[in-house]
KEBA-287099 format. One record per residue (C-alpha): z, y, x. Coordinates in steps of 0.5 Angstrom, whole numbers, padded with zeros to 4 digits, always signed. Example, Ala and Ser with C-alpha at 12.3 -4.5 7.8 and 13.67 -1.06 7.14 Angstrom:
2
+0016-0009+0025/+0014-0002+0027/
***
This chain:
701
+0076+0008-0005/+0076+0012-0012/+0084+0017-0012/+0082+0021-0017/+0076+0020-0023/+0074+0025-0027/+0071+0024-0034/+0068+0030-0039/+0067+0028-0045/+0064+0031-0052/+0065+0024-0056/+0058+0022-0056/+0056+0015-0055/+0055+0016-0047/+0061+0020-0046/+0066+0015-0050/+0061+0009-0045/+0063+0013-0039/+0071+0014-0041/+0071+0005-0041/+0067+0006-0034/+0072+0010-0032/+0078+0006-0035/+0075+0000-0031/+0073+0004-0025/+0080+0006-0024/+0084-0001-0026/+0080-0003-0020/+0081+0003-0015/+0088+0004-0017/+0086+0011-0020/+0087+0017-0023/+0083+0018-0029/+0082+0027-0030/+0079+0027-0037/+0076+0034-0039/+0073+0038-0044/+0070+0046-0044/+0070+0049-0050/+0066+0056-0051/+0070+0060-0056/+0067+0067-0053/+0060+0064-0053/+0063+0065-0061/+0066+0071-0061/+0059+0074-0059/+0055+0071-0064/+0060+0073-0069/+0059+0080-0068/+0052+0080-0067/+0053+0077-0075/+0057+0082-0077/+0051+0087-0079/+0048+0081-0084/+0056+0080-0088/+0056+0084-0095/+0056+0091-0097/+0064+0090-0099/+0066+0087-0092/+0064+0093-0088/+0070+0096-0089/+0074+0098-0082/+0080+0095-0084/+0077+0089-0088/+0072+0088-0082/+0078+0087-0077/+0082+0083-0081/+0076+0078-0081/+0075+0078-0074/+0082+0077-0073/+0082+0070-0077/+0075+0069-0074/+0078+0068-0068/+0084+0065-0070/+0081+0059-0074/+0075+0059-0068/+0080+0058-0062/+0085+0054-0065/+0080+0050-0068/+0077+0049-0062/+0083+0047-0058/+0085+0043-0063/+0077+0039-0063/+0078+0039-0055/+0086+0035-0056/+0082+0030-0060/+0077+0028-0055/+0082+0028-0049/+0086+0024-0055/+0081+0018-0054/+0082+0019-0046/+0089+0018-0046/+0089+0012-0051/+0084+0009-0046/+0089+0010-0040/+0095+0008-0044/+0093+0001-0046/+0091+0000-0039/+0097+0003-0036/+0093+0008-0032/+0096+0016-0029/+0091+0021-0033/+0091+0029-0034/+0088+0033-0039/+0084+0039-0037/+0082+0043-0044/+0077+0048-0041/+0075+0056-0044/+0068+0058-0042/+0060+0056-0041/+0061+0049-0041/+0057+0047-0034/+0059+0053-0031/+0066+0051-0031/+0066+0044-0030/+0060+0045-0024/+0068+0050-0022/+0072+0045-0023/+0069+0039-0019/+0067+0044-0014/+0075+0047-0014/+0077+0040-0014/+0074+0036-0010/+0075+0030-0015/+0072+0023-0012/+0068+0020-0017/+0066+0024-0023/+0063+0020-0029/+0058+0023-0035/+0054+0021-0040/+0046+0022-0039/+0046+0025-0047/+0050+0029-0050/+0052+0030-0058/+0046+0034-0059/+0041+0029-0056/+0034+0028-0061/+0030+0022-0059/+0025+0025-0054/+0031+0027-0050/+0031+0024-0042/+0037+0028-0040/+0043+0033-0042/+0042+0040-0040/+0050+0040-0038/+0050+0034-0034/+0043+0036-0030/+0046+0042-0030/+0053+0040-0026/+0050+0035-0021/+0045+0040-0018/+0051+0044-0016/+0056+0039-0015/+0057+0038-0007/+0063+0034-0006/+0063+0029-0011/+0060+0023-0012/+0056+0023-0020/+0055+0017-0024/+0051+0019-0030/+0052+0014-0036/+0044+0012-0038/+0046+0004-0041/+0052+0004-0046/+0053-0002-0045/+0059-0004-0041/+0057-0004-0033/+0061-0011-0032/+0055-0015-0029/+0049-0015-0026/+0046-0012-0019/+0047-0006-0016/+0040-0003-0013/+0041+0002-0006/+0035+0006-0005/+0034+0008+0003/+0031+0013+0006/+0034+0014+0013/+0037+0021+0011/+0045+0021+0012/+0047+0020+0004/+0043+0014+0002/+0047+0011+0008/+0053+0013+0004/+0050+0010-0002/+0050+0004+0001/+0056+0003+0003/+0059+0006-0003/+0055+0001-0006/+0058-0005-0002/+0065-0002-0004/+0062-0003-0010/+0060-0010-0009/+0066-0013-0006/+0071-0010-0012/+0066-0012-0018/+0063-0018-0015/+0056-0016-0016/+0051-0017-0011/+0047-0012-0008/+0040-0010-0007/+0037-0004-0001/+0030-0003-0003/+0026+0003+0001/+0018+0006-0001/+0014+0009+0004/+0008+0011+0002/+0001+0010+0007/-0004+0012+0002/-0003+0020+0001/-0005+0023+0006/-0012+0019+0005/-0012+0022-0002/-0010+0029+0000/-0015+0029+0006/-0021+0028+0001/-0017+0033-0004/-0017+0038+0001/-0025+0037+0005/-0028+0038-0002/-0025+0045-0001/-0026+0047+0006/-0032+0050+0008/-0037+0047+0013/-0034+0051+0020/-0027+0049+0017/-0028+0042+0016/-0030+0040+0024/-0025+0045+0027/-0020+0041+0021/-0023+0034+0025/-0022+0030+0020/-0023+0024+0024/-0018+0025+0029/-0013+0026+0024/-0015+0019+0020/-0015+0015+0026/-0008+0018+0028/-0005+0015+0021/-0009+0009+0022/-0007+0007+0029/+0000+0010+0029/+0003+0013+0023/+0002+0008+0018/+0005+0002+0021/+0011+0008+0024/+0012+0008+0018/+0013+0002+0016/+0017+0000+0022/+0021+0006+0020/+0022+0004+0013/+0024-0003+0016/+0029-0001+0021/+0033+0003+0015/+0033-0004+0012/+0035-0007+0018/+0040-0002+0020/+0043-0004+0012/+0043-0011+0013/+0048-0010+0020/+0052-0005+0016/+0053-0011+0010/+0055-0015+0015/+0060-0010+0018/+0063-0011+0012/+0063-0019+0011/+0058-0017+0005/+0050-0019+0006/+0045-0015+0002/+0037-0017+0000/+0033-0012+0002/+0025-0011+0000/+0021-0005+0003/+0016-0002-0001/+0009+0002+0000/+0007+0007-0005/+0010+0013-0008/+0018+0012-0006/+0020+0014-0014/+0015+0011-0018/+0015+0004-0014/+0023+0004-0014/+0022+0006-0021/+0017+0000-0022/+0022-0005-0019/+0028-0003-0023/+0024-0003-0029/+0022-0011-0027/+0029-0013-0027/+0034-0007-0030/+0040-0007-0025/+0047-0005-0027/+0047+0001-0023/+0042+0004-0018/+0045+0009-0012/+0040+0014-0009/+0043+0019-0005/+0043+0027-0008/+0038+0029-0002/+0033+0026+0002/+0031+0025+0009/+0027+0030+0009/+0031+0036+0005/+0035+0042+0007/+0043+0042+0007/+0042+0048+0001/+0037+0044-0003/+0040+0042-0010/+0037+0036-0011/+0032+0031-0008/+0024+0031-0012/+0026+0023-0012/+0032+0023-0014/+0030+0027-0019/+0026+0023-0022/+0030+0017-0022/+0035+0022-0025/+0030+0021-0032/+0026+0016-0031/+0030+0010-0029/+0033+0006-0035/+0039+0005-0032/+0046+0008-0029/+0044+0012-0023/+0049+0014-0018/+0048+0020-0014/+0051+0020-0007/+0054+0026-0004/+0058+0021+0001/+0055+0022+0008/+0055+0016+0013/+0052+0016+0021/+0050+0009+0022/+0053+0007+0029/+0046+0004+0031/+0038+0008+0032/+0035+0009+0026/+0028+0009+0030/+0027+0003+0034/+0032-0003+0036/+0026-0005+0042/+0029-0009+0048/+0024-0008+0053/+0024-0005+0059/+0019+0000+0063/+0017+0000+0070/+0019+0007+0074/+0012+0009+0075/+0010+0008+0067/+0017+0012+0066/+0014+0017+0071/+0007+0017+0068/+0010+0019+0062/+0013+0025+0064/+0006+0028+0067/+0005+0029+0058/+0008+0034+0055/+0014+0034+0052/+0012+0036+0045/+0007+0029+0045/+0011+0025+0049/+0016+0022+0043/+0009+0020+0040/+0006+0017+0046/+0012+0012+0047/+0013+0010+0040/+0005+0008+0041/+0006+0004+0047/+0012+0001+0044/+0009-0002+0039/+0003-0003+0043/+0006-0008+0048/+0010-0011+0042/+0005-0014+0038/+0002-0016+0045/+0008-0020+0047/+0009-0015+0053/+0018-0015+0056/+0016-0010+0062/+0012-0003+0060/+0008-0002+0067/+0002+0002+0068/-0002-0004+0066/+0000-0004+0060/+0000+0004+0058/-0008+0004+0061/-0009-0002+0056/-0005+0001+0051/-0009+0008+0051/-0015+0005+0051/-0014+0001+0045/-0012+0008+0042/-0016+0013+0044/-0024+0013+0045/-0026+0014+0052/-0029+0021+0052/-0021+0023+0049/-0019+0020+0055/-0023+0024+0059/-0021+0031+0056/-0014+0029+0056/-0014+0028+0064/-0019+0036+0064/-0013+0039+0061/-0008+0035+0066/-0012+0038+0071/-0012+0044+0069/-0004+0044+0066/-0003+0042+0074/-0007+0047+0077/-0004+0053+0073/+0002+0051+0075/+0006+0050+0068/+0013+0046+0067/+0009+0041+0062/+0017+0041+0060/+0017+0048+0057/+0009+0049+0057/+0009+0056+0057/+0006+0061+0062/+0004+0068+0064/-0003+0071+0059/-0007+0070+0066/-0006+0062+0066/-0007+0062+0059/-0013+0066+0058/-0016+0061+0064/-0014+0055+0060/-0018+0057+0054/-0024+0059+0059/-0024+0053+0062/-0022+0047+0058/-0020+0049+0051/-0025+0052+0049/-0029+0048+0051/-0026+0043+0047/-0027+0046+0041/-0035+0048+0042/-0035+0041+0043/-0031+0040+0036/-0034+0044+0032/-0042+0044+0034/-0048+0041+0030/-0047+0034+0029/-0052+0028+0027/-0051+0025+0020/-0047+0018+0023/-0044+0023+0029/-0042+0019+0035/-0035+0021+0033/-0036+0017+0026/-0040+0011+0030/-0035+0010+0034/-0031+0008+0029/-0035+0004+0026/-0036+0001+0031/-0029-0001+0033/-0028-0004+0027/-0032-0009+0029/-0027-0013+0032/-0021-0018+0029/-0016-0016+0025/-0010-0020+0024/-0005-0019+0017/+0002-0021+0019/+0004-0026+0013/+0012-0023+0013/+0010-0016+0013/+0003-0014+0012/+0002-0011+0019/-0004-0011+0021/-0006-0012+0029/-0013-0011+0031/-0016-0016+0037/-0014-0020+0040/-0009-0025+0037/-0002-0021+0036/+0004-0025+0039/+0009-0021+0035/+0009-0016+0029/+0012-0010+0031/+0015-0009+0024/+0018-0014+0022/+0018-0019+0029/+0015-0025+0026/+0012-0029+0031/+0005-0030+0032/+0003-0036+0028/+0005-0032+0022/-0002-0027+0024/-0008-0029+0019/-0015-0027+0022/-0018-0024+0016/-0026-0027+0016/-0030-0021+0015/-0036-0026+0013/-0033-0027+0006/-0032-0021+0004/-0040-0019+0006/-0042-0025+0003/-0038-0023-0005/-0041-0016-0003/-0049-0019-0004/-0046-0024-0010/-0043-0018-0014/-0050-0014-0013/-0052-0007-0011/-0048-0002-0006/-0048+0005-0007/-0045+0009-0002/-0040+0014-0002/-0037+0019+0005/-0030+0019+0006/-0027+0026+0007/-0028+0024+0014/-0035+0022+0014/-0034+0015+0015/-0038+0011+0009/-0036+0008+0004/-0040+0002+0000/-0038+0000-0007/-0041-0006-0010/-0044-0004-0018/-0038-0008-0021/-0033-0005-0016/-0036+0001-0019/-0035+0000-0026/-0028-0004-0025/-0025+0002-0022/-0026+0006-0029/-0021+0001-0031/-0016+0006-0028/-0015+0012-0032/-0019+0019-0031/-0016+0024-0026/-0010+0023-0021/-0009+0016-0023/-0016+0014-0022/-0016+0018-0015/-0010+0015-0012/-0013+0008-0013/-0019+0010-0010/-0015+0012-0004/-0011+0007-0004/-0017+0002-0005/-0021+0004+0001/-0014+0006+0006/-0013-0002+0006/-0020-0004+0006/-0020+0001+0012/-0015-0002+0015/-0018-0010+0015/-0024-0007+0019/-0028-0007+0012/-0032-0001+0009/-0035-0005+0004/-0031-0005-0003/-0032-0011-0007/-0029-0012-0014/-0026-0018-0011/-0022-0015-0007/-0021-0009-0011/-0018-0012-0017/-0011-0013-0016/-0010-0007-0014/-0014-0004-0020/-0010-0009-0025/-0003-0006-0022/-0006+0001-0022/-0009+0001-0029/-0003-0004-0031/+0002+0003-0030/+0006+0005-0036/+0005+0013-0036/+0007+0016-0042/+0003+0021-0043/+0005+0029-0042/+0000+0033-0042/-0006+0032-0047/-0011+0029-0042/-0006+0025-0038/-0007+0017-0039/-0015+0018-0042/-0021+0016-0040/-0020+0008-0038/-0025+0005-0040/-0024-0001-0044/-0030-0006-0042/-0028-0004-0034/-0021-0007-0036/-0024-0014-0039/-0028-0014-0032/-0023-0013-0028/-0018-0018-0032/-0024-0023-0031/-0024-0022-0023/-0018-0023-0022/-0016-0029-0028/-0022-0033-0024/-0025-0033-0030/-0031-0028-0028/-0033-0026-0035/-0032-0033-0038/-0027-0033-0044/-0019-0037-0042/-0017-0042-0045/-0010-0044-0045/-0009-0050-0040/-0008-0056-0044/-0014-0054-0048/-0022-0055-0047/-0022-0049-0052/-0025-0055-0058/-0018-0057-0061/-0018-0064-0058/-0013-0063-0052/-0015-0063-0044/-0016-0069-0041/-0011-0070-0035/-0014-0068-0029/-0017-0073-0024/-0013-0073-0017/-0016-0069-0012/-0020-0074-0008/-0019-0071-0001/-0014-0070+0003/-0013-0064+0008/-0009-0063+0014/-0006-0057+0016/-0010-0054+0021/-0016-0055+0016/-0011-0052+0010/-0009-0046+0015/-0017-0045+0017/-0018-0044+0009/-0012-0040+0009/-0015-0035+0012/-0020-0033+0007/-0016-0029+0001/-0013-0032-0004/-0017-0034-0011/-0025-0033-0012/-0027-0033-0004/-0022-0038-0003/-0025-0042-0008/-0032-0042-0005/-0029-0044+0001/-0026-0049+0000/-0031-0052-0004/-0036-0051+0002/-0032-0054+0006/-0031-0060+0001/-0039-0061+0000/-0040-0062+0008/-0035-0067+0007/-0038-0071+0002/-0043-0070+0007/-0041-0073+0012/-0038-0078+0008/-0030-0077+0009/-0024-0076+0005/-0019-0073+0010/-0022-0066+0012/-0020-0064+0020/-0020-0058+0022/-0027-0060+0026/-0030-0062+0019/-0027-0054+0017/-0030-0050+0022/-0037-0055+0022/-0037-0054+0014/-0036-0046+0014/-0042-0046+0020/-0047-0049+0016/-0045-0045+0009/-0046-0039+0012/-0053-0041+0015/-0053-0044+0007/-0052-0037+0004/-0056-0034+0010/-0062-0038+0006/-0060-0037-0001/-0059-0029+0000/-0067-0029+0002/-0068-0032-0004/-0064-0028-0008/-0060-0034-0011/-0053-0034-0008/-0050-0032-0014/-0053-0039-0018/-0051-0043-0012/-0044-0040-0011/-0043-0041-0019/-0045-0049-0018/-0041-0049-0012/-0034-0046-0016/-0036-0050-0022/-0036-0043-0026/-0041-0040-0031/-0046-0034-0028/-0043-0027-0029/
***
């Protein structure tokens, strides 16, 4: 795998790790091991000379002062080399013990200059470095001479040393992003595997929430003219309905295709897809379980070919707390990245397809693609598209697209190159698009018709794919079009609770979204939220809680449903940079928050086997009913912890009713029927809190 290996060294502690790497690396690939040093006697030289006007008054004679230039750079030189000898001594000694070929490259000039050269020049295969060098101090994260070398190495993998323990356990994580080179990390990382024994991981982060922050960013600054014309709620609704989930799908589809290649090369790999900032979660997950090495590829799928080096991989470069390798190796997958949908199309669809313009045709089908996934479709017919559209898009788009298809027909346009002479275009503007855009940026109502749509449409059931977290809305989904679990692994979400725990946690204040939808907060998601500390932290949280509740069909933030997502966010270990990075948290937030979600709701925990008086607990009693699994399925459908509680004990109330022990899934459905008829009354008497707290056995708030 590995011919030739190449190892600078300076005798630091990285470095000396890096030589027995290497050593180990090269018993295993049959290689060669190249150990190099630079030296920079002229760097000296020139300090030297620009010392001479300090040296005393009896040194300024001219034949004096030549004759200590000379043995300046007599004792400079040679005493270089000789420190040069002795670091590559420690290389052979290594390579002898093991019977390993070695060459030594003893080097003149600026240290990552010639060494970025000499790789370059080369061509070497692997080359391996320490993260930190003699120079190192306690803050330092990475050394100027290896950051340096990898941005302008091209050819060669790099391995930076960050651990200086041997690398002779442990996992090997892979990071995947579709681009050519993270593919050619993974298969480096299963050579790896295969020839260490270690078993390997690909992980891959997309992030779904950072155009919902971005957005609201950007309507704070745009004037009133600009936010219509900017159509805020077109551009939300194209995430939610189409890019989020593509995303996801996407992502996946790069871990399937990791899984097929690990197959190819009778390996198997465990893959976990992640959604969040890509390095800050590959950095949360590494930190969690440190691996014995991690490989990113040196650009990502979104880079130029002369970029230097990818932001994610950068960041890895000096946050992660393990050996990172850096890909320069590319591999094509022989397989489509995008989609692997074994579903046929009918003649008259495919023909429909090709009335929409080429630009927006590749989107148009992957819509329609998932759209008859998730419904359980094998044959796309014009049927299916109508639906599929409909589902989509608001009637009035609807009607607007076929004007300027009629248009586009009537002036004679190839919908394949979509130009035209200026005549045809100025009637276009006339006759269609302008008016469009009057339509778009003219006065509008506070809930607009736009916005009411949209409320309105979240009004039908969601269902959250247990395998995924894909989220189909309607009627029950047949396949999840991301991770293609069956139905049955859909969840309805029960909307009801949530609006059931907005009423307990007390008064609702509203917020608009940057794309006028309105967003409510309970008083105690309010004051939960400021857990997080002040500035970005606080505003992606924020984003990321209100994107997902958008995506159940909720506009109504509870502190219930918010408080993992506030715990994970608050819980974040930043170090701080600048001075006001990391502040402002508030400290009683933080204890609501931890109460919400130990369950405690602001009681004081006690360990499990105390009842908090010194006298141990007494063993719990046996639950006295017995629930059949469509009645635990029915539960399941309320979230996981308080709500689930409440639920659960509503339902074993009408039970105790009815005077049975074996709880059905009829006795489910009649016990939440009439709960909620029970807190539709103690909501107009305003004591559903108490009577929640009664039924969870848990103390007021």
């Amino acid at each position: 795998m590995y011919k030739t290996i190449y190892v600078p060294v300076d005798n630091s502690d990285h470095s000396n790790t890096a030589v027995d790497i290497g050593v180990h690396f090269a018993k295993t690939f049959g290689s060669k091991i190249v150990g190099s040093h630079v030296y920079a006697a002229k760097m000296h030289d020139k300090r030297f000379k620009q010392m001479e006007a300090g040296l005393p008054e009896e040194y300024h004679d001219e034949k004096e002062l030549d004759r200590q230039r000379q043995i300046h750079d007599s004792l400079i030189t040679r005493g270089l080399q000789i420190i040069t000898d002795s670091y590559l001594d420690y290389v052979d000694k290594k390579c002898a013990e093991n019977n390993l070929p070695i060459e030594r490259r003893s080097l003149e000039g600026r240290n990552w200059k010639v060494l970025a050269e000499d790789i370059n020049t080369n061509a070497y295969d692997l080359v391996i470095m320490g993260a930190l060098g003699v120079g190192a101090v306690k803050d330092s994260v990475i050394g100027s001479n290896t950051e340096r070398v990898l941005r302008r190495v091209r050819n060669s993998d790099m391995l930076i040393i960050k651990q200086i323990q041997p690398m002779t356990g442990g996992r090997i994580v892979v990071a995947v992003d579709g681009s050519p080179y993270s593919f050619g990390g993974l298969m480096t990382g299963l050579a790896l595997g295969k020839a260490f024994n270690m078993p390997v991981e690909a992980i891959s982060a997309f992030d779904p929430y950072f155009h919902y922050a971005a957005f609201h960013s950007i309507s704070g600054v745009l004037n009133e003219e600009a936010g219509k014309v900017f159509r805020f709620k077109e551009q939300e609704k194209l995430h939610e309905e189409i890019i989020d989930s593509g995303l996801a799908k996407i992502y996946q589809s790069h871990l399937d295709i990791c899984r097929e290649l690990a197959q190819a090369e009778q390996t198997d790999v465990k893959t976990t897809l992640l959604d969040g900032k890509a390095f800050e979660k590959i950095i949360q997950y590494v930190r969690k379980d440190i691996p014995a090495l991690l490989i990113v590829g040196r650009i990502g799928v979104h880079s130029d070919e002369d970029m230097d080096i990818g932001s994610n991989t950068e960041n890895l470069l000096r946050s992660a707390p393990c050996n990172i390798l850096v890909s320069n190796r590319k591999h094509v997958p022989p397989i489509d990245t995008l989609a692997e949908y074994t579903i046929a199309w009918t003649e008259e669809a495919l023909r429909r397809m090709e009335k929409i313009p080429v630009f927006a045709r590749g989107v148009a089908k992957t819509a329609i693609h998932r759209y008859a996934i998730e419904k359980g479709h094998t044959i796309i017919s014009n049927t299916v598209v109508d639906s599929a559209v409909g589902d989509l898009l608001p009637k009035g788009a609807m009607d607007a697209m076929h004007a300027l298809g009629g248009s586009l027909d009537a002036a004679g346009i190839d919908r394949e190159k979509m130009q035209a002479d200026e005549s045809v275009m100025k009637d276009l503007m006339g006759s269609t698009l302008s008016g469009m855009m009057t339509e778009v940026v003219e006065e509008k109502p506070k809930v607009s018709a736009g916005t009411q749509a949209y409320l309105d449409r979240m009004n039908q059931d969601y269902f959250v794919c247990d395998g995924c977290g894909y989220i189909g809305k309607g009627a029950t989904p047949v396949k999840c079009p991301v991770c293609a679990a069956g139905g049955d692994r859909f969840k309805l979400v029960d909307k009801q609770l949530f609006e059931a725990a907005a009423h307990v946690e007390g008064v609702l204040e509203t917020d608009l979204a940057y794309d006028d939808v309105p967003m409510q907060w309970t008083k105690d998601a309010k004051e939960g939220i400021r857990a997080v500390p002040a500035g970005f932290q606080r505003r992606r949280a924020k984003a990321k809680i209100e994107k997902t509740a958008r995506k159940l069909g909720m506009t109504t933030i509870t502190l219930e449903y918010a408080a993992p997502m506030i715990q994970e966010a608050a819980s974040e270990d930043y170090t701080p940079i600048f001075a006001n990075k990391g502040t402002g948290a508030s400290t009683a937030a933080q204890a609501t928050v931890a109460a919400a979600t130990s369950g405690t709701n602001g009681a004081t925990s006690m360990d499990e086997n105390s009842q908090g008086n010194g006298h141990a607990a007494e063993p719990s009693p046996a639950a006295p009913y017995s629930w059949l699994p469509e009645a635990q399925s029915r539960l399941e459908r309320a979230p996981e912890g308080f709500m689930r509680d409440c639920t659960r004990a509503l339902i074993e109330k009408h039970a105790d009713k009815l005077g049975v022990t074996v709880i059905t899934a009829e006795v489910a459905h009649e016990g939440i029927e009439q709960a909620k008829d029970y807190m539709a009354d103690a909501m107009k008497t305003g004591n559903l809190k108490d009577m929640i707290a009664n039924l969870t056995g848990k103390g007021k708030s």
